[in-house]
N, CA, C and O atoms as a MOPAC input file, in Angstrom:
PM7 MOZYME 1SCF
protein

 N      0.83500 1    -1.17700 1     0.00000 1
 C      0.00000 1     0.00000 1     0.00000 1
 C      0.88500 1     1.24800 1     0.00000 1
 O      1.99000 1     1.32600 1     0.53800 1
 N      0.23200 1     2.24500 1    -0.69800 1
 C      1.55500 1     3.52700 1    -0.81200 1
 C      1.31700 1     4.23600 1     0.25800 1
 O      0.20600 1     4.19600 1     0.78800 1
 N      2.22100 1     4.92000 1     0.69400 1
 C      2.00000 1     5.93300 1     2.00200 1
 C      1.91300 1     7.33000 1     1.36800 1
 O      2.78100 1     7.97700 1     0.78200 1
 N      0.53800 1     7.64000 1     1.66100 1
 C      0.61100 1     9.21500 1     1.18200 1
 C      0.65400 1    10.13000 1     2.84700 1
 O      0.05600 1    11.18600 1     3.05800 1
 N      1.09500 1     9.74600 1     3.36500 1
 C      1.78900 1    10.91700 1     4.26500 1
 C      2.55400 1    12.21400 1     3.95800 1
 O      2.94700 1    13.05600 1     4.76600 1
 N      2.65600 1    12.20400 1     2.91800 1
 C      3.78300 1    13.08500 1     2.19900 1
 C      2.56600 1    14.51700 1     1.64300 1
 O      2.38500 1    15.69700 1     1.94100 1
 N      2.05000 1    13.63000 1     0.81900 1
 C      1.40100 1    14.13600 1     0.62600 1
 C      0.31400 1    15.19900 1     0.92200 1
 O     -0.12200 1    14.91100 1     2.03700 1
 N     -0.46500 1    16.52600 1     0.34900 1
 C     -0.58900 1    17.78000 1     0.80900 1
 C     -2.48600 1    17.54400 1     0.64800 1
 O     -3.04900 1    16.88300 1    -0.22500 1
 N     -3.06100 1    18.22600 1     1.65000 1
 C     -4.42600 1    17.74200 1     1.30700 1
 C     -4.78600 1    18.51800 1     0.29800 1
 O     -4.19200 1    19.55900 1     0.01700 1
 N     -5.91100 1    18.01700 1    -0.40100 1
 C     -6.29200 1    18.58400 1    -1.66800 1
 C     -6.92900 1    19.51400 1    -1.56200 1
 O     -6.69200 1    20.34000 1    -2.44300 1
 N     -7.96200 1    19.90900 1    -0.59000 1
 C     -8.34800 1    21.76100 1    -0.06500 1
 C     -7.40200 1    22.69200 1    -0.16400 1
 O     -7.47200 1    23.63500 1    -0.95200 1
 N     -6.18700 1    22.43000 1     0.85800 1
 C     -5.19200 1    22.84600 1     0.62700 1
 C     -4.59500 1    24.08900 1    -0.46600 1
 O     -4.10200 1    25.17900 1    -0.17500 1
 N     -4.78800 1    23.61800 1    -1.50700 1
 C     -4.11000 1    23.96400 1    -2.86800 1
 C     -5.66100 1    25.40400 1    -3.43000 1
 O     -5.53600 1    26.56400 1    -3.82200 1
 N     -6.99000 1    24.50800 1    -3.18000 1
 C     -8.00500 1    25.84000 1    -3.36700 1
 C     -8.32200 1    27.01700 1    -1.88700 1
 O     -9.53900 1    27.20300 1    -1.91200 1
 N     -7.89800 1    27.57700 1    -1.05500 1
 C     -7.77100 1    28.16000 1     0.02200 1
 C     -7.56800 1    29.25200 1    -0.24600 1
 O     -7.23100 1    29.49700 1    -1.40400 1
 N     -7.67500 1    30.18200 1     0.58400 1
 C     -7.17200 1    31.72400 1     0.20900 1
 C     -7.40900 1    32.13200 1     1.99300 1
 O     -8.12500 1    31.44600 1     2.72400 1
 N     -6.56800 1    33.50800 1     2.51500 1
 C     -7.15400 1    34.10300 1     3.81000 1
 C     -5.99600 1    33.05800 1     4.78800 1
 O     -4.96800 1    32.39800 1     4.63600 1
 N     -6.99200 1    33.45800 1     5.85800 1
 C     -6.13500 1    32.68600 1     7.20600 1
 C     -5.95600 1    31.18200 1     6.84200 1
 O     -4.94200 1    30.49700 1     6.97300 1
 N     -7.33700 1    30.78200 1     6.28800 1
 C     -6.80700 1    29.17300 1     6.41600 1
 C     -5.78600 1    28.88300 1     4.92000 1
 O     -5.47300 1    27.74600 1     4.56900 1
 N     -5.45400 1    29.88600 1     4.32200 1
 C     -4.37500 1    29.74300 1     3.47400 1
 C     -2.94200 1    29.81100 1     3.94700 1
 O     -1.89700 1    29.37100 1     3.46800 1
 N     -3.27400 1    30.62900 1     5.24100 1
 C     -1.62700 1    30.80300 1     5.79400 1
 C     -1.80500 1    28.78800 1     6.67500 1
 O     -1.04700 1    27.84000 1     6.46600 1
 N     -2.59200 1    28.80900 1     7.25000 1
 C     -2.38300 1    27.45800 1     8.23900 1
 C     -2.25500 1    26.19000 1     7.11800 1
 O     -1.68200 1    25.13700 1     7.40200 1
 N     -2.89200 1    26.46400 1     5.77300 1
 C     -2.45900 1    24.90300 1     5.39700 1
 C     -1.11300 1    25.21500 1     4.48700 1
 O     -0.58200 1    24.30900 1     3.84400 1
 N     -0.51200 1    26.81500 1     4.48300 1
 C      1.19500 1    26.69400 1     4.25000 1
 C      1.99400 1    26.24800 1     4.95000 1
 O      3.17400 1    26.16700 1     4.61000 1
 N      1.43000 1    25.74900 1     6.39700 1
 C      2.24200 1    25.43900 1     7.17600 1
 C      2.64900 1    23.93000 1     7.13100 1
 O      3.65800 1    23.39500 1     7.59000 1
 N      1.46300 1    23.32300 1     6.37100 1
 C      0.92300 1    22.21100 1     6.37200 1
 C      2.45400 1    20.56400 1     6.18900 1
 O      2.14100 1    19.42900 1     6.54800 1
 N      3.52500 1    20.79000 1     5.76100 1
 C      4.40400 1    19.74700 1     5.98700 1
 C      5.12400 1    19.66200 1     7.08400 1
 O      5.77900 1    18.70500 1     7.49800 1
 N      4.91300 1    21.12800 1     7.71800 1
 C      5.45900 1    21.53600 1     8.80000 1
 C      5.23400 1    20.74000 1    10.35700 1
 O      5.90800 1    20.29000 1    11.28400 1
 N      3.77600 1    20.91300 1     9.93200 1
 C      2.66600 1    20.51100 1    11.58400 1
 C      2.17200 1    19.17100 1    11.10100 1
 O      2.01900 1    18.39600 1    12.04500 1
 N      1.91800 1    18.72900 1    10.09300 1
 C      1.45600 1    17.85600 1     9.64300 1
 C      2.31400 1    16.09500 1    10.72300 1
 O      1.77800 1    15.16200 1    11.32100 1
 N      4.32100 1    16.60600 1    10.35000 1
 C      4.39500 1    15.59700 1    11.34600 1
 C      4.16700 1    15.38900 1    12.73700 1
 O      3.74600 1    14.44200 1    13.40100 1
 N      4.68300 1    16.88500 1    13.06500 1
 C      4.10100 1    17.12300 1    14.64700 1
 C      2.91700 1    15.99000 1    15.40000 1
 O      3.02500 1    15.06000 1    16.19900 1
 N      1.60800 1    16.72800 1    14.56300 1
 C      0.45400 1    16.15600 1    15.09100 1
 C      0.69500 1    14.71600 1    15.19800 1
 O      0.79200 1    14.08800 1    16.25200 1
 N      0.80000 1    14.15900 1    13.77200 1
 C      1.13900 1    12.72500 1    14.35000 1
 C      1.75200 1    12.18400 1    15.19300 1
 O      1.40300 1    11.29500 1    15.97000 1
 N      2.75700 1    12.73100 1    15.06800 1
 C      4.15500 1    12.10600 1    16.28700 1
 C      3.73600 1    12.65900 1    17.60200 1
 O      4.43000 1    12.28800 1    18.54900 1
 N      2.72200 1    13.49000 1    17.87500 1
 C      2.56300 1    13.80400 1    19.24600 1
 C      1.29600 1    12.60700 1    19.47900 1
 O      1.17900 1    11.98600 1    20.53500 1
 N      0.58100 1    12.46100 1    18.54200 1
 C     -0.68300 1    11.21900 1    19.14500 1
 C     -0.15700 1    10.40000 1    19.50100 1
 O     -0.06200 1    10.02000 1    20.66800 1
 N      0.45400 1     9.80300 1    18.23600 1
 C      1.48300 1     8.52100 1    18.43100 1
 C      2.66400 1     8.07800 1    19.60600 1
 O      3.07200 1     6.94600 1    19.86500 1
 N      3.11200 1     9.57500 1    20.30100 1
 C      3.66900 1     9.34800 1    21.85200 1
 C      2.28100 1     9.49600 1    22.82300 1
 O      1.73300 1     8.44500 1    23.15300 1
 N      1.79700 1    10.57900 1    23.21200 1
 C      0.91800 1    11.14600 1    24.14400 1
 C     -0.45400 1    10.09000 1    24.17900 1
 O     -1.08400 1     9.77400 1    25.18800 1
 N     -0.72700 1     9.62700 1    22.70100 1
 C     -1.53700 1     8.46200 1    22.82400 1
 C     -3.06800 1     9.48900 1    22.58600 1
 O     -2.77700 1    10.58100 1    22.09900 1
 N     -4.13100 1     9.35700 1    22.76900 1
 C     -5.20900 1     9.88900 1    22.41100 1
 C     -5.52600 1    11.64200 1    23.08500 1
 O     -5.76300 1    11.54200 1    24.28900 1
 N     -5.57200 1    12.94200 1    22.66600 1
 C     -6.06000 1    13.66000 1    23.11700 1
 C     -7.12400 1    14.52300 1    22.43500 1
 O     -7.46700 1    14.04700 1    21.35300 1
 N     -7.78000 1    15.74100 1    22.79400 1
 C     -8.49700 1    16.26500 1    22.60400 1
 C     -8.09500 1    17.50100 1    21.46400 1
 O     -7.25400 1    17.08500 1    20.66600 1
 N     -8.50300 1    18.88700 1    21.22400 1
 C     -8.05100 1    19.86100 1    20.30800 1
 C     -7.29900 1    20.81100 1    21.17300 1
 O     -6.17400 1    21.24100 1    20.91400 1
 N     -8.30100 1    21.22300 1    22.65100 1
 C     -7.34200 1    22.02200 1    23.02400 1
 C     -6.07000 1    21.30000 1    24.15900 1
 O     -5.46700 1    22.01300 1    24.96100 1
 N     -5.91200 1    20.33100 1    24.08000 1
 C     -4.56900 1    19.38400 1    24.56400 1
 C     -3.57800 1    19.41400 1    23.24800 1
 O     -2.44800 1    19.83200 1    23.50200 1
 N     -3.85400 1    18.99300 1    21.72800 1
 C     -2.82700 1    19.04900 1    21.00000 1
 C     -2.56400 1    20.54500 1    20.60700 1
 O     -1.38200 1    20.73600 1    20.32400 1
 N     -3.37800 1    21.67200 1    20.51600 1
 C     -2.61700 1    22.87500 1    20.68100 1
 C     -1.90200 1    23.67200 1    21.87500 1
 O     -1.25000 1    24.71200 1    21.96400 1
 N     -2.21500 1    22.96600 1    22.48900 1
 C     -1.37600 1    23.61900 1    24.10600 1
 C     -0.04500 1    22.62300 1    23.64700 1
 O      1.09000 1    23.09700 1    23.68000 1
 N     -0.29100 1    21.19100 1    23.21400 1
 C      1.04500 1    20.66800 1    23.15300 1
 C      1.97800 1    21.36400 1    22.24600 1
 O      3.20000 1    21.44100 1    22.37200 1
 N      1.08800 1    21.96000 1    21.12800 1
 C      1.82900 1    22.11000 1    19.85800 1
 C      2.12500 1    24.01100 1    19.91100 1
 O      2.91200 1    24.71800 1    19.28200 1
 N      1.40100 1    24.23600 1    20.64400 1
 C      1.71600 1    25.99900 1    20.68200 1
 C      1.15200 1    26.51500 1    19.49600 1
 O      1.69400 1    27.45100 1    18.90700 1
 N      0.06000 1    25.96100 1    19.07400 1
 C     -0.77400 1    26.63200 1    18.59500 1
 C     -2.04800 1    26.80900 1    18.57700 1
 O     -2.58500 1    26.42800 1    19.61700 1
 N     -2.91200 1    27.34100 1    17.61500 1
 C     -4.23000 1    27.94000 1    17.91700 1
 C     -4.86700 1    26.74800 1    17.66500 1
 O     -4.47500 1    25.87500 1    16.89000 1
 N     -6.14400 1    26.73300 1    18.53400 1
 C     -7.84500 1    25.43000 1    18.93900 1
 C     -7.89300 1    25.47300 1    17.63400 1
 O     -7.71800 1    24.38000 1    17.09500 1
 N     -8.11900 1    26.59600 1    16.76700 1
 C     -8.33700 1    26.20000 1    15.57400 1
 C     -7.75900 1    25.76100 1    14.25100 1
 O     -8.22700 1    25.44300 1    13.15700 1
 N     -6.50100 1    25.87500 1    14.80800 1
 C     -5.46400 1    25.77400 1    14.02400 1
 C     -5.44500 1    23.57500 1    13.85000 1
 O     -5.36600 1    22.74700 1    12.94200 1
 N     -5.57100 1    23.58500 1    15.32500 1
 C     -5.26000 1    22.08600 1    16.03500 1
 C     -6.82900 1    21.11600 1    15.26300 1
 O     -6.93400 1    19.89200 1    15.35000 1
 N     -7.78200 1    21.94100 1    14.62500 1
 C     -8.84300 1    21.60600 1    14.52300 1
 C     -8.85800 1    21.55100 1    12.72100 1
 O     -9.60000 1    20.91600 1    11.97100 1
 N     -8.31400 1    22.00200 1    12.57400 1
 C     -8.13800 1    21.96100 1    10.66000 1
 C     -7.47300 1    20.46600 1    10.78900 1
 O     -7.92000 1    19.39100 1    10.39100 1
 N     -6.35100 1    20.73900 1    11.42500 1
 C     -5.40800 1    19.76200 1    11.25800 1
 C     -6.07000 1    17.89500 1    11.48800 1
 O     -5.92600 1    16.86300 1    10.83300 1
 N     -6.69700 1    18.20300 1    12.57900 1
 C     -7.49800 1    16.99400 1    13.38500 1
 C     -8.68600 1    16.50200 1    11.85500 1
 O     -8.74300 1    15.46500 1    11.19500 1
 N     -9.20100 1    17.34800 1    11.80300 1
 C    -10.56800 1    17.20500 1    10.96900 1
 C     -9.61000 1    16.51100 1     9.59900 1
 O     -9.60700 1    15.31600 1     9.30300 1
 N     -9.00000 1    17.36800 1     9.04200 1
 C     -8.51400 1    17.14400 1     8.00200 1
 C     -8.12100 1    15.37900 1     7.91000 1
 O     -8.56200 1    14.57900 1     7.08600 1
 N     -7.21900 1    15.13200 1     8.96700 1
 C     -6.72700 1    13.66100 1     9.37900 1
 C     -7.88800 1    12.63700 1     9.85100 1
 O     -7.45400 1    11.48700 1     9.92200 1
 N     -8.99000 1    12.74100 1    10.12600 1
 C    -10.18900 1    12.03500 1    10.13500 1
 C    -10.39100 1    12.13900 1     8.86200 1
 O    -10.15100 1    11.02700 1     8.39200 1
 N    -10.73300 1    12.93500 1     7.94800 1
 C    -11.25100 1    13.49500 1     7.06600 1
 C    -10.23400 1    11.50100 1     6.08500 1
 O    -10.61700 1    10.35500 1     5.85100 1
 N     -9.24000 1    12.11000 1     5.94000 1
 C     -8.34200 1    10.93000 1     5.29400 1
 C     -7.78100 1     9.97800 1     6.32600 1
 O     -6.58800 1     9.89500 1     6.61900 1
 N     -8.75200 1     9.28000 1     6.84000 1
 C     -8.22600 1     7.93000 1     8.12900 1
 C     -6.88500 1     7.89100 1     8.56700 1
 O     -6.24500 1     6.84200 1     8.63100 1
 N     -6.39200 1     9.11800 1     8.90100 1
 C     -5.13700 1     9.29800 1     9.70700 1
 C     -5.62700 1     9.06100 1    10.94600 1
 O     -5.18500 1     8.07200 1    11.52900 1
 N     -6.54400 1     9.82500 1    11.55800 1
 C     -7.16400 1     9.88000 1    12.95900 1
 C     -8.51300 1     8.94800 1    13.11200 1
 O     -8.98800 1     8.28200 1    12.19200 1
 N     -8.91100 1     9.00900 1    14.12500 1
 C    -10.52600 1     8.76300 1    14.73800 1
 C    -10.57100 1     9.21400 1    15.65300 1
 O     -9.59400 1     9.51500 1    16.33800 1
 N    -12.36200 1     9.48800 1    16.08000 1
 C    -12.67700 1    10.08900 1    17.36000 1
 C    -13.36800 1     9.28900 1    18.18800 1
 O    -14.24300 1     8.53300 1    17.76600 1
 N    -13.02300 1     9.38500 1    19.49800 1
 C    -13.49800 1     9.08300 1    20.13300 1
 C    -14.92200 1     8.78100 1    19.76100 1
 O    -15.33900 1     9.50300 1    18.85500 1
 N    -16.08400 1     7.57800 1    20.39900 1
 C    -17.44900 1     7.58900 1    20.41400 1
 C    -18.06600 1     8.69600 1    21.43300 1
 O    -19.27400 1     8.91900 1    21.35100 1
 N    -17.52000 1     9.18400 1    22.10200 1
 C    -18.23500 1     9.43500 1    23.35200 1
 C    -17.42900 1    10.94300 1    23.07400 1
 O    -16.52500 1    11.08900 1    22.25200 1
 N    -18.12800 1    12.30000 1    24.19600 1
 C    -16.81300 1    13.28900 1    24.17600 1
 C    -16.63500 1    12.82300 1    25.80400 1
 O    -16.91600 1    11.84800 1    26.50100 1
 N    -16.02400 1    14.07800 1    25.94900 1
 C    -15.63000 1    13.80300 1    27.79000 1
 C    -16.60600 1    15.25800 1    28.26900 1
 O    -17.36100 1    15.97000 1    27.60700 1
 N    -16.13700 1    15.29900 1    29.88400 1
 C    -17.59600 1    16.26500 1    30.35800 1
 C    -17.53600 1    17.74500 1    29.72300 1
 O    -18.44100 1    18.57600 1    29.79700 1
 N    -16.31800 1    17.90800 1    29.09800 1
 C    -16.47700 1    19.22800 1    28.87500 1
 C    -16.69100 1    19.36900 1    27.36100 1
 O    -16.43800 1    20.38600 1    26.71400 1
 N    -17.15200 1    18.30300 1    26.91400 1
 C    -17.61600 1    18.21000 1    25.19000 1
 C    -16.46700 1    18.06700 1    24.07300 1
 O    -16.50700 1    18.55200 1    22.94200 1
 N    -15.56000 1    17.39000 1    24.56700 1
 C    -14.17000 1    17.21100 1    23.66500 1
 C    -14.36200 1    15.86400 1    23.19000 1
 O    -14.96800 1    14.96700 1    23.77500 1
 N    -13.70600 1    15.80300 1    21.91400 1
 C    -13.74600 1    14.30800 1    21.78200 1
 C    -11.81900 1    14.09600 1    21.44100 1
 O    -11.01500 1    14.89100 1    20.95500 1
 N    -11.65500 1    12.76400 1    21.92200 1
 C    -10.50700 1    12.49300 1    21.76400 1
 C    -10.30900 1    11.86700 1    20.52200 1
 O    -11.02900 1    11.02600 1    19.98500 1
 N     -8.96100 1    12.50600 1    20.00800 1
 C     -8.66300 1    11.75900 1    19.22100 1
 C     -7.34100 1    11.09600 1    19.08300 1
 O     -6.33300 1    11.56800 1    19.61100 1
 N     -7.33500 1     9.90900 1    18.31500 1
 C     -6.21700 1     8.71900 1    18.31800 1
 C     -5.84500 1     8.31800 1    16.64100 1
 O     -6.68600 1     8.18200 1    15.75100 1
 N     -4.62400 1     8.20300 1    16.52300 1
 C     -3.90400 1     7.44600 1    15.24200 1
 C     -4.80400 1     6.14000 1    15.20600 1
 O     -5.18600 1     5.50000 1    16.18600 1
 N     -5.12200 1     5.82200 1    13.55600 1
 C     -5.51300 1     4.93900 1    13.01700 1
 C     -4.00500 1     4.09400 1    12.41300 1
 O     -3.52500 1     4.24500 1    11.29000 1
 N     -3.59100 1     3.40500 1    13.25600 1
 C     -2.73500 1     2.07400 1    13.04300 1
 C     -2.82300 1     1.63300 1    11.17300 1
 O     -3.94600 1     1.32500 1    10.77200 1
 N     -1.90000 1     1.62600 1    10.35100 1
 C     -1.62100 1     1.49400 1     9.35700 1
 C     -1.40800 1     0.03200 1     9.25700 1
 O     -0.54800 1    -0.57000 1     9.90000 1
 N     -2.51700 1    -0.69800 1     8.13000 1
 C     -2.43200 1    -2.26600 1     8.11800 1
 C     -1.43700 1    -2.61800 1     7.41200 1
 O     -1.17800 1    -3.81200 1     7.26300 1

């Protein structure tokens, strides 16, 4: 199976404005996020931007985007304060 990890999401490329500056960042944070699930193990949006030093919403493109293409999953449930966790989808 090929690994498109490398690879840039396809929104990405049509964007303009703020979320044009956050998905330039995009090879940048892209490993981050992973490599922080993949140690820290499952967290929420505002846990991987406090980890990552950046913005809820910033942490939330990124998250969505990676569900979006089965990088991530969320939690079934949220927790009490309405977060849902999320965790790396294990590569078969």
């Amino acid at each position: 199976m090929k690994d498109n990890s490398c690879e840039r999401f396809p929104e990405s490329v049509a964007i303009s404005g703020r979320r044009r500056e956050t998905a330039r960042q995009e090879f940048a944070v892209r490993a981050r996020v992973l490599d922080l699930l993949r140690e820290k193990g499952p967290l929420t949006v505002p846990e991987v931007a406090a980890a990552l030093g950046i913005e809820s919403r910033d942490a939330t493109w990124w998250l969505m985007g990676f569900v979006r293409y089965n990088k991530v999953r969320a939690s079934e449930k949220a927790d009490d304060d309405g977060y849902y966790r999320y965790s790396l989808i294990e590569a078969k």
